[in-house]
N, CA, C and O of each residue as an XYZ file, in Angstrom:
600
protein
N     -25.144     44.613    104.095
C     -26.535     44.398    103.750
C     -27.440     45.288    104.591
O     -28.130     46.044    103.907
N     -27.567     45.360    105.586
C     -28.025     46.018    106.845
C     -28.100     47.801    106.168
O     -29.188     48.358    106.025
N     -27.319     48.206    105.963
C     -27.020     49.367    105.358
C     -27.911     49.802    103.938
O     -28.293     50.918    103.587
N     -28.045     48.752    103.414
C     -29.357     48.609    102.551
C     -30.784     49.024    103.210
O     -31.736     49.509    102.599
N     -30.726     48.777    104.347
C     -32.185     48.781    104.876
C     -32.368     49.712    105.398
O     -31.430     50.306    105.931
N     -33.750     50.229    105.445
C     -34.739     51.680    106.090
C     -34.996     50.894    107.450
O     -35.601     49.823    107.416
N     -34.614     51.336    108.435
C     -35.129     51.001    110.191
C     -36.315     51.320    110.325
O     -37.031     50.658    111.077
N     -36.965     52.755    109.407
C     -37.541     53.681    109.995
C     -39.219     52.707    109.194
O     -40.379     52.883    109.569
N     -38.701     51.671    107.978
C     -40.102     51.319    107.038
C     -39.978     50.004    107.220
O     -40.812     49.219    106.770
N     -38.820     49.587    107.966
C     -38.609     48.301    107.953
C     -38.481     47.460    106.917
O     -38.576     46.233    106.923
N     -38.207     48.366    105.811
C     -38.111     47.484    104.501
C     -36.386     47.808    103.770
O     -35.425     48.308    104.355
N     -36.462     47.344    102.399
C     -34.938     47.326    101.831
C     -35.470     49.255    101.113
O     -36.559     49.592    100.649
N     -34.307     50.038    101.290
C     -34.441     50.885    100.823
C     -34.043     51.036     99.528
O     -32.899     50.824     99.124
N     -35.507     51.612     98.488
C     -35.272     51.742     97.059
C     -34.245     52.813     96.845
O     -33.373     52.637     95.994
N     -34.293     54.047     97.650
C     -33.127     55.017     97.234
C     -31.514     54.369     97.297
O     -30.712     54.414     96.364
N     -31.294     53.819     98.522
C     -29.680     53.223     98.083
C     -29.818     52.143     97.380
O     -28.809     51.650     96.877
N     -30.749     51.700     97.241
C     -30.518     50.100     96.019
C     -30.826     50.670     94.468
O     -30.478     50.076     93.447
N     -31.309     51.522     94.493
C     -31.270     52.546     93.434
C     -29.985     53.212     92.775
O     -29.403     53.233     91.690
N     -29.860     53.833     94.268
C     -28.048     54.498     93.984
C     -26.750     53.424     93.438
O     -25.828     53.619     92.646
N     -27.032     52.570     94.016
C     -25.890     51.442     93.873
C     -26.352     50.443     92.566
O     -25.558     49.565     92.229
N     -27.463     50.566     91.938
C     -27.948     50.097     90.623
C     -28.307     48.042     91.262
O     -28.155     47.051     90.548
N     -28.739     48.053     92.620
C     -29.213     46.463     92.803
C     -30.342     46.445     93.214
O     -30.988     47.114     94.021
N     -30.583     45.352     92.385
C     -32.241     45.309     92.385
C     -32.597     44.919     93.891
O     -31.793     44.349     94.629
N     -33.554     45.192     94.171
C     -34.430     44.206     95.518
C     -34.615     42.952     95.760
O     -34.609     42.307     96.808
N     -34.849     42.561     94.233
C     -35.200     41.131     94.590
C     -33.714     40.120     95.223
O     -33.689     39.075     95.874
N     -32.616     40.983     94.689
C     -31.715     40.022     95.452
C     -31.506     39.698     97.139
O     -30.756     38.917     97.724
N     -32.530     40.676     97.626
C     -32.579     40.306     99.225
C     -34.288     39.633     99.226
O     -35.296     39.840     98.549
N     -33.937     38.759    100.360
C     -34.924     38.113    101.122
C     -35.871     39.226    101.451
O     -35.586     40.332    101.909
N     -37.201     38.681    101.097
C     -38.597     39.733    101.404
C     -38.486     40.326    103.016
O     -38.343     39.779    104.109
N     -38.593     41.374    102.674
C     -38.535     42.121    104.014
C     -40.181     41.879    105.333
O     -41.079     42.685    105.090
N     -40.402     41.134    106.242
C     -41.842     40.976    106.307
C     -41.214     41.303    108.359
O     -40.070     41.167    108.794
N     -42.638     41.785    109.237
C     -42.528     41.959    110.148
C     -42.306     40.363    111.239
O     -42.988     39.373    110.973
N     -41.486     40.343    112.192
C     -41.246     39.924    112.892
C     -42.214     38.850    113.664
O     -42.940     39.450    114.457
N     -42.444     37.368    113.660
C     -43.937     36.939    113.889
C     -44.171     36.537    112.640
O     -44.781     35.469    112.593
N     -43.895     37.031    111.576
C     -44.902     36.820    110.252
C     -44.907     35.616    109.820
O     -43.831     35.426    109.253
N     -45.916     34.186    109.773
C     -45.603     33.245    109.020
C     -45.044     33.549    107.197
O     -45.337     34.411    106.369
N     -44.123     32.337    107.183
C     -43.541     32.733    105.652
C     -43.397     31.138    105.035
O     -42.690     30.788    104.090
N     -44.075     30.494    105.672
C     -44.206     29.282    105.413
C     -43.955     28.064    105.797
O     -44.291     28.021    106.981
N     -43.486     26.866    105.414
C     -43.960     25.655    106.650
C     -42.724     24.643    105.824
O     -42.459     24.623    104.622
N     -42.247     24.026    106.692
C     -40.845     23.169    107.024
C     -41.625     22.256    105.368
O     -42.652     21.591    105.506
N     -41.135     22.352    104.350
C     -40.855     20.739    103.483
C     -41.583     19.302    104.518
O     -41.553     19.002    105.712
N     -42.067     18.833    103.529
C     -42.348     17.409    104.320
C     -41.599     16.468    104.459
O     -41.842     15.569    105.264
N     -40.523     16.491    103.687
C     -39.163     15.442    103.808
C     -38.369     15.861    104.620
O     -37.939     15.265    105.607
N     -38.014     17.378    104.098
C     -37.473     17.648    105.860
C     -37.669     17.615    106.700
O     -36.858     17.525    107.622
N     -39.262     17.695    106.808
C     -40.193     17.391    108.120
C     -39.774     15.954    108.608
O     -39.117     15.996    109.647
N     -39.926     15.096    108.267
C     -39.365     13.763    108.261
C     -38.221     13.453    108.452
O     -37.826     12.718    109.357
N     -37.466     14.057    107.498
C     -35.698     13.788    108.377
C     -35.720     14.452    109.557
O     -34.817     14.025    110.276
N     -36.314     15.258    110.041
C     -36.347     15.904    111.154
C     -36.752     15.220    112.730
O     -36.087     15.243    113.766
N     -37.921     14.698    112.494
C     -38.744     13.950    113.046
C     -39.979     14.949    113.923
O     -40.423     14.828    115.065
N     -40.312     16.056    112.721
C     -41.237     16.831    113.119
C     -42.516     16.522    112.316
O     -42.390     16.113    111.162
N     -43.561     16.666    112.775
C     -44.669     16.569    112.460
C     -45.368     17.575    110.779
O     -45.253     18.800    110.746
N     -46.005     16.822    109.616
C     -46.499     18.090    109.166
C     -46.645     19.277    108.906
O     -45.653     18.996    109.579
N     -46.811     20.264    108.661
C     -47.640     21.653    109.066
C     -46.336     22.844    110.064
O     -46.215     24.057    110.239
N     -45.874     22.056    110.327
C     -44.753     22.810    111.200
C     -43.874     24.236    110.456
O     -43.066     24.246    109.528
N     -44.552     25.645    111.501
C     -44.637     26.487    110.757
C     -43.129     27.282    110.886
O     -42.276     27.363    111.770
N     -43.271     27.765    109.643
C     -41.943     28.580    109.700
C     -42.115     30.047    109.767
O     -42.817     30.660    108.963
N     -41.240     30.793    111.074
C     -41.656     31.748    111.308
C     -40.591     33.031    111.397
O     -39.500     32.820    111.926
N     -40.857     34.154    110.962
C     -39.779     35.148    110.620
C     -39.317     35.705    111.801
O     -40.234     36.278    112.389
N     -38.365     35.755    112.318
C     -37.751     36.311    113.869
C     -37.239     37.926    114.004
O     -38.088     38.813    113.910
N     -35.859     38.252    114.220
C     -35.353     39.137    113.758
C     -34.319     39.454    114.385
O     -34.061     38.575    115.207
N     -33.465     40.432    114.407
C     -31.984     40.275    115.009
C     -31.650     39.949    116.185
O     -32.539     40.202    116.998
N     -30.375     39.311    116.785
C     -30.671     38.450    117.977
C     -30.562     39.754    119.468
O     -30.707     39.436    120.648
N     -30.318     40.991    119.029
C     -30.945     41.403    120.006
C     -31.927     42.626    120.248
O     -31.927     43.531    121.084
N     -32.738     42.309    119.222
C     -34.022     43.207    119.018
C     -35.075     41.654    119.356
O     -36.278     41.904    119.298
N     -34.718     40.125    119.692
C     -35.185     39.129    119.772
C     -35.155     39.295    121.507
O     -36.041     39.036    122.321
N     -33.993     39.745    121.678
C     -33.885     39.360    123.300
C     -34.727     39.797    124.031
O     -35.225     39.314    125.047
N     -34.977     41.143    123.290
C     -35.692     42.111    124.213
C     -36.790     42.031    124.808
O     -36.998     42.609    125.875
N     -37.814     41.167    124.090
C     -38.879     40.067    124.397
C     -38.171     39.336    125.897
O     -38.790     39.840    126.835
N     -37.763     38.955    126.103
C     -36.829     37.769    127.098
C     -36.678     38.755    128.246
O     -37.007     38.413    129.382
N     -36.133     40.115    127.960
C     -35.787     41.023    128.757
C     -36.794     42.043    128.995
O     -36.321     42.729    129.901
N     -38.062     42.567    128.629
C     -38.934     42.924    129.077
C     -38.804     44.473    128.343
O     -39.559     45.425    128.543
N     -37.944     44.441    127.686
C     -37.339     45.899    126.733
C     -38.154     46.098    126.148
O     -38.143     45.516    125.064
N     -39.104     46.813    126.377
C     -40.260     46.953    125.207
C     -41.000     47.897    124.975
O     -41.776     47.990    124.024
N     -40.706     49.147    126.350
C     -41.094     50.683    126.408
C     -39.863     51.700    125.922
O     -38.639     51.727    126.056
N     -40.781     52.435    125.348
C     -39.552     53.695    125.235
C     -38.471     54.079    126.472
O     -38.836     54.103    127.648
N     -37.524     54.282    126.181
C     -36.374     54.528    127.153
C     -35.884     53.251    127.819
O     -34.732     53.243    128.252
N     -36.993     51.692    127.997
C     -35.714     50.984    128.274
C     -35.093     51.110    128.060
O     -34.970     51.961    127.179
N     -33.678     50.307    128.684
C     -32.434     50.003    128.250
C     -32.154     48.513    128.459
O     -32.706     47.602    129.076
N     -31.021     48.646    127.656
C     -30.732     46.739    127.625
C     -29.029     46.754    127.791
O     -28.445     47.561    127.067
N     -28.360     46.072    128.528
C     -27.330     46.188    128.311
C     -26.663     44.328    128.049
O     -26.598     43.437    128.896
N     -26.349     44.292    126.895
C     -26.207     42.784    126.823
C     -24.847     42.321    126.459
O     -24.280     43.225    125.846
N     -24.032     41.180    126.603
C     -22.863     40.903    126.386
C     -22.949     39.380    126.142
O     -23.753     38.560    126.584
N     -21.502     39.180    125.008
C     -21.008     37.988    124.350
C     -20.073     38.471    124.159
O     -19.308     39.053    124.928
N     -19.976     38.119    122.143
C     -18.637     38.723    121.435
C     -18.649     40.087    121.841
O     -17.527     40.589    121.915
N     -19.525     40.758    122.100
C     -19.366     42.264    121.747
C     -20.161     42.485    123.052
O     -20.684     41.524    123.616
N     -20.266     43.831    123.575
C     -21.583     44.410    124.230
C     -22.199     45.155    123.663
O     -21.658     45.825    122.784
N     -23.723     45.327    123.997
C     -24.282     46.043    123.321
C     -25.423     47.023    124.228
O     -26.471     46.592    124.710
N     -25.063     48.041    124.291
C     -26.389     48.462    125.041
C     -27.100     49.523    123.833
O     -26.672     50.316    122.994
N     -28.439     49.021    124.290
C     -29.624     49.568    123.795
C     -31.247     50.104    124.667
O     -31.894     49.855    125.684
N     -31.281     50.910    123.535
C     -32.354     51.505    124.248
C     -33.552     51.565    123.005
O     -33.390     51.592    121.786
N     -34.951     51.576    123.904
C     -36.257     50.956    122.670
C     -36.664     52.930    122.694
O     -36.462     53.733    123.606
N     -37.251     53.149    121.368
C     -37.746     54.265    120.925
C     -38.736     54.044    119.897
O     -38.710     53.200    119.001
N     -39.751     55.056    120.189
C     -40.518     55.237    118.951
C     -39.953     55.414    117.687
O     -39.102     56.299    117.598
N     -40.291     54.638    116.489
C     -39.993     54.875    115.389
C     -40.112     56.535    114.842
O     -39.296     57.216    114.221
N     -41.126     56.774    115.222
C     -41.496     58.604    114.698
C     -40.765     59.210    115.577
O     -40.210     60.072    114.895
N     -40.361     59.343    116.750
C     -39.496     60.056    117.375
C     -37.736     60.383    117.049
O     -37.002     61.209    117.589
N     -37.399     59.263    115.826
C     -36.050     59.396    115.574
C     -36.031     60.486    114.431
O     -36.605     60.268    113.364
N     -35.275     61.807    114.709
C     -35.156     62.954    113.718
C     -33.988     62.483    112.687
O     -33.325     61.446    112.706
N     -33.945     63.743    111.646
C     -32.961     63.362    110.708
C     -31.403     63.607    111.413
O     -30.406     63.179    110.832
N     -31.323     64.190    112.454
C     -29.812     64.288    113.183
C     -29.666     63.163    113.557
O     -28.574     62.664    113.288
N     -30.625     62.347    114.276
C     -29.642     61.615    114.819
C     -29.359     60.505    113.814
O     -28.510     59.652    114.076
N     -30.100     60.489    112.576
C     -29.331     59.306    111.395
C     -28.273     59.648    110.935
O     -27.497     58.757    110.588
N     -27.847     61.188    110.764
C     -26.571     61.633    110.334
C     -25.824     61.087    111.449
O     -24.950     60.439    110.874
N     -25.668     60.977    112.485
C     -25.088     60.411    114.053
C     -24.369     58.771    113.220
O     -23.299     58.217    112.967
N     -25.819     58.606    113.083
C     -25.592     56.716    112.124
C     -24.774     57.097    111.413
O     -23.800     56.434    111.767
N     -24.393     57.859    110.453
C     -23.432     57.879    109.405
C     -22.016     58.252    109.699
O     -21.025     58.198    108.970
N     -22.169     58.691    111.089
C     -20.814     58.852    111.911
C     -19.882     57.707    112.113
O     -18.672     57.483    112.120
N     -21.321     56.920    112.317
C     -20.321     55.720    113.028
C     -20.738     55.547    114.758
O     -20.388     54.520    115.340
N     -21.281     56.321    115.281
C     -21.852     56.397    116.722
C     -22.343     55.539    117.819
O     -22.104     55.244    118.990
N     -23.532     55.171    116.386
C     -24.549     53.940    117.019
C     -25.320     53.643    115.785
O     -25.466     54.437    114.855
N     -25.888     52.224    115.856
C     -26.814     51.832    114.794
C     -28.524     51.911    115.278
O     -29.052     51.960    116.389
N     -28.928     51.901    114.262
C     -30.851     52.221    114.462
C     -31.109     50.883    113.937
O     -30.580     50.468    112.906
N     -32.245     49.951    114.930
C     -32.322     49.042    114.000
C     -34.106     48.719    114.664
O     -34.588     49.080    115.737
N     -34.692     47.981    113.625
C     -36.306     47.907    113.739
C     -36.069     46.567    115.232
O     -35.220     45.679    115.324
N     -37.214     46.947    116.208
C     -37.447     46.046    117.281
C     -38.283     44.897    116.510
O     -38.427     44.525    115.345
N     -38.744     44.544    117.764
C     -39.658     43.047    117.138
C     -40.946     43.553    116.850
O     -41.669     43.397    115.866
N     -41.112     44.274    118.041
C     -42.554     44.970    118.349
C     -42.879     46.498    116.973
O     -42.176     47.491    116.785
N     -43.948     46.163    116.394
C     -44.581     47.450    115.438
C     -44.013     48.489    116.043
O     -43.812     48.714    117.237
N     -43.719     49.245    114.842
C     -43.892     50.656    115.472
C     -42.745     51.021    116.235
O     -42.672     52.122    116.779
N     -41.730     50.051    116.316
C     -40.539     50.472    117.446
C     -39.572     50.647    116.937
O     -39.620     50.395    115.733
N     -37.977     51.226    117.557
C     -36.533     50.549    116.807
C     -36.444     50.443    118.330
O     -37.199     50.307    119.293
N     -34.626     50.625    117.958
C     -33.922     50.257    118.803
C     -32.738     50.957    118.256
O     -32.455     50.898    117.060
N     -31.834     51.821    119.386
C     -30.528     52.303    119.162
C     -29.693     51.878    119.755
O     -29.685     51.987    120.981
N     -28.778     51.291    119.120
C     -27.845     50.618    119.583
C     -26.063     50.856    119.939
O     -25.381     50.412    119.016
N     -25.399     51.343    120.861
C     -24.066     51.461    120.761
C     -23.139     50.013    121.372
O     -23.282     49.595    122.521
N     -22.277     49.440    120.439
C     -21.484     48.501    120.734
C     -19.736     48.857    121.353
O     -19.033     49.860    121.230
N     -19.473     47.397    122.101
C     -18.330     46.935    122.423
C     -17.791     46.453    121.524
O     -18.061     45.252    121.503
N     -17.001     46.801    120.549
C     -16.225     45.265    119.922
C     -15.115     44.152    121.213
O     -14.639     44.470    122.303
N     -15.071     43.231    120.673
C     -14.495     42.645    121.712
C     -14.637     42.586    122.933
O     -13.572     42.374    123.512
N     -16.059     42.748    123.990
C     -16.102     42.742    124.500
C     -15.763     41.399    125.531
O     -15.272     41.325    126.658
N     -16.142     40.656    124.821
C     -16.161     39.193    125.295
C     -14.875     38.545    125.829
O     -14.801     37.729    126.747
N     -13.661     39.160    124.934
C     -12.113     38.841    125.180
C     -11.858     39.417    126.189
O     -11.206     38.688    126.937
N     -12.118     40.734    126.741
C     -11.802     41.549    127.169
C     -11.886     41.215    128.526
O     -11.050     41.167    129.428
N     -13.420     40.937    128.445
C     -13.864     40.125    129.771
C     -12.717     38.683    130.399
O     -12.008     38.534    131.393
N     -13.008     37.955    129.348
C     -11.910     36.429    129.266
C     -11.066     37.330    129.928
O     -11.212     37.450    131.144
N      -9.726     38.353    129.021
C      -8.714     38.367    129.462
C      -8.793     38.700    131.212
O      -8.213     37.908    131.953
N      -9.590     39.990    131.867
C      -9.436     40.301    132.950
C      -9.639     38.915    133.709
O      -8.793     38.610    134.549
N     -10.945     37.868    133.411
C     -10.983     36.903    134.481
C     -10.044     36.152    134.796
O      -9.769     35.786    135.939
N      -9.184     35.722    133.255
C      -7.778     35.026    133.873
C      -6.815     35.330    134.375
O      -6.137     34.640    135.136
N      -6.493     37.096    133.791
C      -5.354     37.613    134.528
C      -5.656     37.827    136.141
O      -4.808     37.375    136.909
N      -6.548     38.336    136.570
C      -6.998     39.013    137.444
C      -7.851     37.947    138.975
O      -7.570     37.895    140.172
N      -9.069     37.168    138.028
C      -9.979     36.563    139.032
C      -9.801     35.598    139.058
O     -10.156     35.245    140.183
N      -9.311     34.471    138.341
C      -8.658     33.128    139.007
C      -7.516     33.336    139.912
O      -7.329     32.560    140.849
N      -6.835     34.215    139.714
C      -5.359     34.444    140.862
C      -6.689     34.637    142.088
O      -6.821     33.697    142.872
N      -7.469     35.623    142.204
C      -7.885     36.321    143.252
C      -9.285     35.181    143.860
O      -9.819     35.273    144.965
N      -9.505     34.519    143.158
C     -10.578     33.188    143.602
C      -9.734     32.009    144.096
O     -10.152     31.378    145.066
N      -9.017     31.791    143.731
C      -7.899     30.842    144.281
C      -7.174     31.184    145.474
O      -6.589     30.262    146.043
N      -7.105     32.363    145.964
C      -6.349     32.840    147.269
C      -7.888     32.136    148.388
O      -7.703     31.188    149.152
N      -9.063     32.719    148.268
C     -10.187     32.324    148.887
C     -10.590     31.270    148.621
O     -11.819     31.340    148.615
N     -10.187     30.084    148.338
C     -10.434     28.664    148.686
C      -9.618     27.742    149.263
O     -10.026     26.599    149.468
């Protein structure tokens, strides 16, 4: 799905949904980050035990979200973050990304993806598996070596 989308307009791109003959409307409206898109049902509001009016609000990927949390929010930060995967990233002007480095994207390299903040992305290169990787060294490695020091 992702691959569908323009980083650079933040919207679903008509040229590959074009190419591939699928319409737009089958994805969720593309709207900026912040954007109200509407407000919790009142029954759900109620099974919930939330109040009324309770607004519903559009977010965006969980780590173009973080970056807020992490202070990532000038050109050239960097972010280096870990779970399943690692991911380090760095924030850039949207107009500053040329057509090389999207051919880069089509490599396989790194992904471009829209920040939270207007006007921004974010380039991203991943770990797969980072997370195991980690697991495996702590058990092979740092419980033997934490257990000698207690």
């Amino acid at each position: 799905m992702l691959s569908c989308f323009d980083f650079r307009t933040c919207c679903w791109s008509d040229e590959i949904l074009g190419a591939v003959e699928v319409p737009e409307t089958y994805f969720p409206q593309a709207v900026p980050s912040g954007t109200i898109v509407g407000e919790v049902p009142h029954d759900v509001a109620i099974g919930l035990g939330l109040p009324d009016g309770v607004k519903v609000v559009a977010g965006g990927m969980d780590q173009a979200c973080s970056f807020l949390g992490s202070g990532t929010l000038r050109d050239g930060d960097i972010q280096d973050s870990m779970g399943t995967v690692e991911a380090i990233s760095i924030t850039c002007d949207t107009r500053r990304i040329q057509e090389q480095h999207c051919q880069d994207l089509l490599r396989g390299y790194y992904s471009f993806n829209c920040h939270v903040l207007p006007g921004k992305s974010f380039v991203m290169a991943i770990v797969l598996r980072a997370g195991t990787i980690l697991k495996w060294f702590k058990d092979s490695f740092l419980l033997r070596t934490l257990y000698r020091f207690w």
